[in-house]
N, C-alpha and C positions, 0 to 999 in steps of 0.2 A: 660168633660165626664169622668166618674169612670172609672178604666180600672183592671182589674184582670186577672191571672188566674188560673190554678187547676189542681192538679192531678185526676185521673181518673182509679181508681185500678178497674176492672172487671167489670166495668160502673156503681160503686156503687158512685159516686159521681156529678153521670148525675141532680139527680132530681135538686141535687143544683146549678148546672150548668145553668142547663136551667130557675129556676126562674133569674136569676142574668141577661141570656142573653132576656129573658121577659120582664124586664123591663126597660132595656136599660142599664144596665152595656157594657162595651166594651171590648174584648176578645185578649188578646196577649198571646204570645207565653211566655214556660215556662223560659226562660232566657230571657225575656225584662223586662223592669222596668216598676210595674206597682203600684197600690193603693193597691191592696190586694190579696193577696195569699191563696188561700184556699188546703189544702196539708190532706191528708189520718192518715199518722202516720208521726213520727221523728225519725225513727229508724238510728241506726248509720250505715246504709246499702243504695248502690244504692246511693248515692249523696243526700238523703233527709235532713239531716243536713247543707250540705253544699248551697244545694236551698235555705232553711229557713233564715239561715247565710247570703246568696247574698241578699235577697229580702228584710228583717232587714236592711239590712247596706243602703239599697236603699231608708228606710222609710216605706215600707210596712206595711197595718196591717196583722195580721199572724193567721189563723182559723184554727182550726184541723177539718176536716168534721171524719166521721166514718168509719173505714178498715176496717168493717167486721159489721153483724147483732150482734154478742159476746162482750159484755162490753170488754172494754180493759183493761189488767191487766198488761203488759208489763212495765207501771211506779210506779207498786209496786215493788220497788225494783230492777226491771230487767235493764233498762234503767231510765238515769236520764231525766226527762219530760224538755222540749226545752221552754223557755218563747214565750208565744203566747197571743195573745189577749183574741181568747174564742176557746171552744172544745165543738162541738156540738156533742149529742147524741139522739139516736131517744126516750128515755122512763126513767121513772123515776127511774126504778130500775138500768139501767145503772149509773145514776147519785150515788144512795145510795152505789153502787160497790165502784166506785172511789173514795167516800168521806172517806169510812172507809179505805182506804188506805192512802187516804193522798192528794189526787191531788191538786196541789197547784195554779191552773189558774181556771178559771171561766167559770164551765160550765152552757149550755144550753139545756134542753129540750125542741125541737123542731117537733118529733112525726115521726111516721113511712115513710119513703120516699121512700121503692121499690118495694109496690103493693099497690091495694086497700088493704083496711080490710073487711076484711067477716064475716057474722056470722059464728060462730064454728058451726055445723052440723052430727050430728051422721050420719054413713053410717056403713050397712050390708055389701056392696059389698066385691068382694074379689079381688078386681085389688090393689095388694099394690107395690107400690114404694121404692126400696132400693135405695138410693142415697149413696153409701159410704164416709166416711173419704178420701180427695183426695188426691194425690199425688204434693207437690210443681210445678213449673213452669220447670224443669230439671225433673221429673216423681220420684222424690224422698219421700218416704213416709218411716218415721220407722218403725220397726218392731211390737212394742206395737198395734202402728192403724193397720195394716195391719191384728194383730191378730183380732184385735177386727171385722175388717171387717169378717174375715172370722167366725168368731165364730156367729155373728150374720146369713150371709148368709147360714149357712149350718143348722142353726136354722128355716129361713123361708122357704127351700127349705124342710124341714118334712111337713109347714105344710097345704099342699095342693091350695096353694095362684096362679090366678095371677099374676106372679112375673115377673116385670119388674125394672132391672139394669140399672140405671143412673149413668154414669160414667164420670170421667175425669181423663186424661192421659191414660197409658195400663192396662187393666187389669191386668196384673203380678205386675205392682207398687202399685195396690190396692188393691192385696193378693188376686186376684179373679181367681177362674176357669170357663171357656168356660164350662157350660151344658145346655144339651138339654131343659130341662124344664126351665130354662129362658129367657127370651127377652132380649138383652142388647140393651140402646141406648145410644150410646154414644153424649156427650155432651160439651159443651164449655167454659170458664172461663168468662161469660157473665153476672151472676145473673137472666139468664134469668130462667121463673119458668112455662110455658107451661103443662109441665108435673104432675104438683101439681096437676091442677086440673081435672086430667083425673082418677087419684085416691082415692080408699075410705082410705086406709092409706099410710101414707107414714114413713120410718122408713129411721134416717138420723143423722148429728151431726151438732152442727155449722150454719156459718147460712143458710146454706138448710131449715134446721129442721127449723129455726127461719121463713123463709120466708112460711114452710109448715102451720103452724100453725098461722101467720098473715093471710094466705088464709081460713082458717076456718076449715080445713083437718085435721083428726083424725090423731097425729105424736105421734111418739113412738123414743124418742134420745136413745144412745149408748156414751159409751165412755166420757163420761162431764169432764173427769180427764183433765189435761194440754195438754193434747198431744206432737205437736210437740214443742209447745213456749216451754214446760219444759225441751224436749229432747235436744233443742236446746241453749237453751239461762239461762236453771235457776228455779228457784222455788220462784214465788213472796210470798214478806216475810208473809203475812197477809193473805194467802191463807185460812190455814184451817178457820178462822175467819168466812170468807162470802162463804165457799163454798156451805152451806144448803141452803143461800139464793139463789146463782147463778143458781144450777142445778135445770134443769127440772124435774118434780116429776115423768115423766112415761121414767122409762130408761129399754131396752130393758137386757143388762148385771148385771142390781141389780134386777129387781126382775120377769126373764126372760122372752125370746120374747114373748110365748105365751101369758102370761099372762096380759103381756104391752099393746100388740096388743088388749085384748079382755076391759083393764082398756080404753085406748087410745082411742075406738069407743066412750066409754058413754059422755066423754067433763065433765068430774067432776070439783067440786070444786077447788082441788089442782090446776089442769091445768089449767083451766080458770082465775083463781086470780094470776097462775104465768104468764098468757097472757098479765093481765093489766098490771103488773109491767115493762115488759120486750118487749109488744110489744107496749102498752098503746094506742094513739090514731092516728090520721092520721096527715102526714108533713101539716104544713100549710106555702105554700109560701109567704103569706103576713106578717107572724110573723117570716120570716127568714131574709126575705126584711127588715123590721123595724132591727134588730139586723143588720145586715149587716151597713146598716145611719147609726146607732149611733155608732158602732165599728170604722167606718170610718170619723166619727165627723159630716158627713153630715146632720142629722137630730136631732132634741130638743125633737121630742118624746122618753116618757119612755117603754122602751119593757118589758111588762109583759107577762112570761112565765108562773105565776103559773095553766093554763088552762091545761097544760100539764102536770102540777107535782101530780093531786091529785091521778094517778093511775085507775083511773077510766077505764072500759073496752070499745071497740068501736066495 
């Protein structure tokens, strides 16, 4: 019996989990010696080097699943990237990110795996969604996000919206004030995404905004600069290179809310063909299964991904 197991950051590593435990994979604890290890990121933080390290030395094959809906930029430059077998990403623009920086292990495109995909859908309504920039896991958020939050919220709050505040940790960590004319709910470090769909927009960064827009929801992003990775850790070196590629084309602080908000409803060009890139098509667990056999040696079949590379929209 195969035996693995996996980190699990904000249960974005569920869908993989569960095709593995589907098909009869068998499930041990994160310090037993198992076949394969499936881990978030290799940050030099929290023991995850040292995991990888143990589980290597033990023979393990070693898969990076995805910390976040945001291409990962942290091994341009920021940290040096850990030898792993493969680094799965949900879309092909994620892939084109990391190639122009350099990534030096063998990615796969594998396709979206933390909602359905919707069609995009134009909505009149006026129930929009702030989900702010949130506050680390200690309610820590810098100053820059924080501005941004507020600069944004005091922008939706002119203009006559609906306005419902999805938050996480305190509002003071998210630069936010308590008024009347908004609904706050607060919320959980879960990926869970309920509230999307109760929305004609949603206005958000990160992967909210990624998840709002996989659901088919008019989304309007803020803030695409680095945020905390830069405040924190650095400036990956190849930045300016792919950042036209990276950002979303309807951002609430370049070419302002309102106007975001009123581009954001129609689902244009721009947005849509940056949907295929970045959110592309749906996880398929039988083409993760196949990868998974042959990383493992288990299986003589060839995994072909290119079904998921052409960028196509779903």
């Amino acid at each position: 019996m195969t035996t693995f197991t996996a980190t699990n950051h904000q249960n974005k590593g569920r869908p993989y989990i569960d095709a593995l435990l589907d098909s009869g994979y068998d499930w041990r604890e994160t310090r037993q010696q198992v076949d394969l290890l499936l881990i978030d990121h290799d940050a030099p933080i929290l023991g995850y080097r040292e995991l990888i390290a143990f589980h290597r030395d033990n023979g393990a094959k070693i898969v990076v699943l995805p910390h976040g809906a945001n291409p990962n930029l942290q091994w341009d430059g920021i940290w040096e990237p850990q030898p792993v077998d493969a680094c799965i990403v949900p879309a092909i623009g994620h892939k084109e990110i990391m190639e122009a920086y350099g990534y030096p292990y063998p990615i796969h495109v594998l396709g979206w795996p933390w909602t359905p995909l919707r069609v995009p859908t134009a909505k009149d309504g006026t129930r929009v969604l702030f989900a702010p920039i949130h506050p680390d896991g200690s309610d820590f958020l810098p100053e820059p996000e924080k501005d941004a939050n507020r600069r944004v919220f005091d922008a939706l709050l002119t203009m006559g919206f609906d306005l419902t505040v999805r938050y996480l940790g305190s509002l003071a960590a998210n630069g936010l004030p308590l008024v009347a004319s908004a609904t706050y709910n607060p919320g959980v470090y879960d990926n869970t995404h309920h509230d999307i769909l109760n929305a004609d927009v949603v206005v958000s960064s990160g992967t909210y905004g990624y998840l709002s827009i996989a659901l088919g929801v008019p989304t309007v992003m803020y803030f695409q600069e680095l945020g905390t990775l830069e405040t924190a850790t650095g400036q990956p070196q190849h930045y300016a290179e792919y950042k036209a590629r990276l950002d979303y084309p309807i951002d609430a602080l370049v070419m302002g809310t309102t106007q975001a908000v009123m581009v954001a409803r129609r689902w244009d060009s721009p947005a849509l063909n940056w949907r295929a890139r970045f959110i592309g098509q749906a996880f398929d667990p039988a083409a993760f299964l196949d990868l998974m056999d042959a990383t493992l040696g288990t299986s003589m079949n060839t995994v072909d991904m290119g079904i998921f590379e052409s960028g196509a929209n779903s």
